[in-house]
C-alpha positions as CSV (number, residue, x, y, z in Angstrom):
1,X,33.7,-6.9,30.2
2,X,31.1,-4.7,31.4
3,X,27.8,-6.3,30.4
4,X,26.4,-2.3,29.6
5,X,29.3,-2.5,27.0
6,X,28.0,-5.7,25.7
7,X,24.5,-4.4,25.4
8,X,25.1,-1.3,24.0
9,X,26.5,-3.8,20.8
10,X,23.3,-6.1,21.1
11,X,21.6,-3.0,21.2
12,X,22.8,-1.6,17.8
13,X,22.6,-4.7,16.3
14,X,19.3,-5.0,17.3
15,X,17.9,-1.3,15.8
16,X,19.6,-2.5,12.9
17,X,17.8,-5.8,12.4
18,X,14.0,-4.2,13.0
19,X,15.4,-1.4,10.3
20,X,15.7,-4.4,7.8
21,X,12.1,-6.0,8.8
22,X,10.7,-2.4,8.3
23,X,12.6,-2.2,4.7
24,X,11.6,-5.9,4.1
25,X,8.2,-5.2,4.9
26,X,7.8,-2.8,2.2
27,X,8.9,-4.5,-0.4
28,X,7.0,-7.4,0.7
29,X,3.9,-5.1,0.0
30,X,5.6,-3.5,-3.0
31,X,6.0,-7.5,-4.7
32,X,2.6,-7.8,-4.2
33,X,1.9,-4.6,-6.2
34,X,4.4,-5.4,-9.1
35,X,2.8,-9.3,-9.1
36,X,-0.9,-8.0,-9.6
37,X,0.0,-5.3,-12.0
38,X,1.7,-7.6,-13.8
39,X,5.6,-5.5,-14.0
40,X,7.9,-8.6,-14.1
41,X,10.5,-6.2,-14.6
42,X,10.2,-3.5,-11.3
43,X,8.8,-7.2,-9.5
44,X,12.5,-8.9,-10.4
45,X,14.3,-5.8,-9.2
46,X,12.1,-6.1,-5.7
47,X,13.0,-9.5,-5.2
48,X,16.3,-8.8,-5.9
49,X,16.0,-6.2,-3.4
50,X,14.2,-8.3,-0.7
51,X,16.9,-11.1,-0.7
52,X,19.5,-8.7,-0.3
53,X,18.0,-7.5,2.8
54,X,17.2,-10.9,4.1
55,X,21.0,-12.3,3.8
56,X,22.0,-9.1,5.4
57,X,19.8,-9.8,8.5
58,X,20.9,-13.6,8.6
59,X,24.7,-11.9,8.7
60,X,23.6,-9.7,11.7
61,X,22.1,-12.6,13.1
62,X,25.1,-14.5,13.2
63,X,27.0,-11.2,14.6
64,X,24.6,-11.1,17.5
65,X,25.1,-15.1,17.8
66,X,28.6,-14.8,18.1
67,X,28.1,-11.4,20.5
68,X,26.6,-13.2,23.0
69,X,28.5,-16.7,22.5
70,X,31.4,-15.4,23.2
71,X,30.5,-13.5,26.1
72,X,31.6,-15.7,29.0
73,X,28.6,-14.9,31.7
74,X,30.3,-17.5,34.4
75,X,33.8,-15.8,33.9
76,X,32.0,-12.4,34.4
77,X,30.3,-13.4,37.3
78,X,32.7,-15.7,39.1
79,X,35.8,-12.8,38.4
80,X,33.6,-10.8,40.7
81,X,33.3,-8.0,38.2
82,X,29.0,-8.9,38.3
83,X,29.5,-8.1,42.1
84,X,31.6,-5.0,41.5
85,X,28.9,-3.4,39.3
86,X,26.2,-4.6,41.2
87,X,27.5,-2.7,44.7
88,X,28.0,0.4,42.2
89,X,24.6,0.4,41.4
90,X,23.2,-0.5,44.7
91,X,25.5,2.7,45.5
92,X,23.3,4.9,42.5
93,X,20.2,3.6,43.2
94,X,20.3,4.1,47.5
95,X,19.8,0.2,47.7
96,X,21.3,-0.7,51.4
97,X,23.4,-3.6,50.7
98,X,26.3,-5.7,53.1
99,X,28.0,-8.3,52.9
100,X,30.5,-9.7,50.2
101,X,30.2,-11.9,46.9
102,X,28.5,-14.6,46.8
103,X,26.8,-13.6,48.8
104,X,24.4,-10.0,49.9
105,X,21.7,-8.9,51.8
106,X,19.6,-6.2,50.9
107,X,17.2,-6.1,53.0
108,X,15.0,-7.8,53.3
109,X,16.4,-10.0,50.4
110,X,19.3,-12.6,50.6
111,X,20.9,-12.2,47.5
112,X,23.1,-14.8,46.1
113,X,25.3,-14.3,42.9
114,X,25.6,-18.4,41.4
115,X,28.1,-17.8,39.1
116,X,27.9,-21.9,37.6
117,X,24.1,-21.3,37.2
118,X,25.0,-17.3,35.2
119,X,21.9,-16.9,37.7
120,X,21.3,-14.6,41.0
121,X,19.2,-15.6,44.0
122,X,16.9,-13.6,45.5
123,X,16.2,-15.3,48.6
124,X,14.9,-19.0,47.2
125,X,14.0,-17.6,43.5
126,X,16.0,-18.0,41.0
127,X,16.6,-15.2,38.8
128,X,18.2,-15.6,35.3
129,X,20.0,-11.7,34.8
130,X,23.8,-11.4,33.8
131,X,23.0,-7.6,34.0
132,X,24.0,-6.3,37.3
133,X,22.2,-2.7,36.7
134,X,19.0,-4.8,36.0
135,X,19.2,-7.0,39.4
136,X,19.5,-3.9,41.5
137,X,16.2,-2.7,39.8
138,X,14.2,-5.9,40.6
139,X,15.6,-5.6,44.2
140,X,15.1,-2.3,44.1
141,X,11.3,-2.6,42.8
142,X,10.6,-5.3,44.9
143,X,11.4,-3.4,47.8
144,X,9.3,-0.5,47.2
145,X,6.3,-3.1,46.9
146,X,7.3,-4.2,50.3
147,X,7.4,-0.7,51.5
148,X,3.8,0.4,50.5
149,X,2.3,-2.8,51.1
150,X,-0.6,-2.7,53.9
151,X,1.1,-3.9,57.3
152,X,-0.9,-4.5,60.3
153,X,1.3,-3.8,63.0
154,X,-1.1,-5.2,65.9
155,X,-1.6,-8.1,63.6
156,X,2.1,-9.4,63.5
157,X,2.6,-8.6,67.4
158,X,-0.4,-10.6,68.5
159,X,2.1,-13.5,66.4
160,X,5.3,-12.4,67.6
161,X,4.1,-12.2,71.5
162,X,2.4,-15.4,71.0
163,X,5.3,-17.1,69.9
164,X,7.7,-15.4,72.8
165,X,5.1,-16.9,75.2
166,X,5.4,-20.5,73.4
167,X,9.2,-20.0,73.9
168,X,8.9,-19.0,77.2
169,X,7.1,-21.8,78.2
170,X,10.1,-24.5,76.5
171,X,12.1,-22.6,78.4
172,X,10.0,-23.2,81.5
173,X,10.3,-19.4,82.3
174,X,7.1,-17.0,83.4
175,X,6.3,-15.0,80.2
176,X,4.3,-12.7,82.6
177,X,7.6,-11.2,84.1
178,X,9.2,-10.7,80.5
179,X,12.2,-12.4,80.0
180,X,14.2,-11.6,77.5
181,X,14.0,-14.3,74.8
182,X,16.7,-14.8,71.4
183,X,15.1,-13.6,68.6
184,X,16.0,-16.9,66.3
185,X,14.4,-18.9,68.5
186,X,11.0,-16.6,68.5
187,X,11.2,-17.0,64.5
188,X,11.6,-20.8,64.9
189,X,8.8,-21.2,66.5
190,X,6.6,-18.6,64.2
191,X,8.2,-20.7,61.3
192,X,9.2,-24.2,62.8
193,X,9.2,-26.2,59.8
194,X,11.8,-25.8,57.5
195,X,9.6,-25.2,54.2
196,X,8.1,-22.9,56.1
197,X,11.6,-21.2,56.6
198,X,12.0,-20.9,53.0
199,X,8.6,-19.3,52.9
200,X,9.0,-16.8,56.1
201,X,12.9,-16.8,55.9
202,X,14.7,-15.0,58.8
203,X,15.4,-11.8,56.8
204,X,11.6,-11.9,56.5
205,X,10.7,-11.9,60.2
206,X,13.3,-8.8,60.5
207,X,11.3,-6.9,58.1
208,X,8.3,-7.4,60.1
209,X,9.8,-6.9,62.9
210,X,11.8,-3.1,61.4
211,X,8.4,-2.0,61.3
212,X,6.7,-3.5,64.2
213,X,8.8,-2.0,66.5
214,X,8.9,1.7,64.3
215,X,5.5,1.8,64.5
216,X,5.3,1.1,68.1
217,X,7.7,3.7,68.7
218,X,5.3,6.1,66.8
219,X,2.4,5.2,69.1
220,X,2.8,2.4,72.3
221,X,1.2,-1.0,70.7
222,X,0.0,-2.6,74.0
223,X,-1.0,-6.3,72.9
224,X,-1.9,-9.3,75.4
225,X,-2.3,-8.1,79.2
226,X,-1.2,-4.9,78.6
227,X,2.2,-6.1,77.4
228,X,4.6,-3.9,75.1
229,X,8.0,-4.9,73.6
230,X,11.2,-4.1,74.7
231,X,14.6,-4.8,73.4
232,X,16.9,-7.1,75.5
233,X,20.4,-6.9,75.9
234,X,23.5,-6.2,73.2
235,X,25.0,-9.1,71.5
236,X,27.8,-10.0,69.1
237,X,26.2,-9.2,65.7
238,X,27.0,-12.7,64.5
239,X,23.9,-13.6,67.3
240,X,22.0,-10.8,66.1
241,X,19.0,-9.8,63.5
242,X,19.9,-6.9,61.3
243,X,16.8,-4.4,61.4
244,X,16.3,-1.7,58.9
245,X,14.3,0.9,59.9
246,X,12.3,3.5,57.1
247,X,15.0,6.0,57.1
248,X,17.7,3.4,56.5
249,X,19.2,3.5,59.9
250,X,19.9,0.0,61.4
251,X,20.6,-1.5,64.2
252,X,21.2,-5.2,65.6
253,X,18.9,-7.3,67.6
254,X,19.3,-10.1,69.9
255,X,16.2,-10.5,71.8
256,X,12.9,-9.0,72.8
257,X,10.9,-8.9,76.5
258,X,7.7,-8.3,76.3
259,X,6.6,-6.4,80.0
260,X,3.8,-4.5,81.7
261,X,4.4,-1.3,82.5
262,X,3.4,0.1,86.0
């Protein structure tokens, strides 16, 4: 089933039950009228009135329990109809998105459909939403945030540079004459512990990195000695990082060099 199907019944259901707490409401004030005037007769045709509407919102109560009980949210995910919808909506909403259930990334965000859990993963948190239209929105969302958040580009290189010289140095290779250096490695060192993975994941780094090198290639960021980056040589994509740039053009990335030009 569609889940939009399914809440368009909740929905109704719903409007139906705030209807009744707005009738019940006024005969609750009504009641009080009939009590202090003393009309036992209009206050007996009230109460009359007021239990109707309360057994009719315990039987739409019970309709909404069974709704939803009999929805079966790991059937719906596991089925791969939740995926389905969700690539539709990605497709709607202009969310980039690859990859194939369980599993997505839209980047910068692993997402992870656990259909046991009825829960989605967005990178390590855990997000309870059976409504595929609504995940695409908090993706969506969060990515904007990411988008017009303040990022120091000359910040982040003075990192990145410092960790291709740490590598450079494992590697017992001079830094100075820019050797081109995997990536990966570069982010395991920037992040070498693995809870600090899970805060600065990979997908993460390649965010940073998207708009590292886009604003570079607006205006030359020349950090330690004069040095700017340079992308190394092509790869298989499996060895790669997937970069993202603004305009939702990617490309994929196997190392960096970081040289001094003549």
């Amino acid at each position: 089933m569609d889940y939009e199907v399914l809440l368009k019944s909740m929905q109704e259901m719903i409007k139906k039950t705030k209807d009744l707490q707005d009738s019940q409401k006024k005969f609750l004030t009504s009641i009080g009228k009939d009590a202090e005037n003393g009309d036992l007769k209009q206050l007996a045709k009230d109460l009359s009135s007021y239990a109707d509407k309360l057994n009719a919102m315990t039987e739409l109560n019970t309709s909404l329990q069974n709704l939803v009980n009999e929805f079966d949210g790991e059937a719906y995910m596991s089925s791969g109809e939740y995926s389905d919808q969700m690539l539709e909506y990605c497709k709607s909403e202009n969310v980039d998105v690859i990859g194939s259930a369980p599993t997505f990334e839209m980047f910068p965000f692993k997402v992870k459909i656990a259909s046991s859990e009825q829960a989605v993963y967005m990178n390590n948190k855990k997000v309870n939403c059976l409504r595929p239209k609504k995940m695409v929105s908090l993706v969506h969302t969060e990515q904007d945030k990411l988008s017009k958040a303040n990022f120091n580009a000359e910040a982040f290189g003075k990192e990145l540079i410092a960790a291709y010289d740490v590598l450079a140095l494992k590697k017992k290779k001079d830094a100075g004459k820019g050797p081109d250096l995997p990536l990966k490695e570069i982010h395991s060192v920037m992040a070498p512990m693995s809870r600090l993975k899970k805060i600065y994941d990979l997908n993460s780094f390649a965010y940073d990195l998207s708009r590292f090198m886009e604003a570079d290639a607006k205006s030359p960021i020349y950090l330690d000695g004069k040095r700017r980056i340079q992308s190394g040589p092509s790869r298989e994509q499996k060895s790669c990082i997937r970069l993202l740039d603004s305009k939702g053009k990617e490309s994929y990335l196997y190392s960096i060099r970081f040289y001094k030009e003549d």
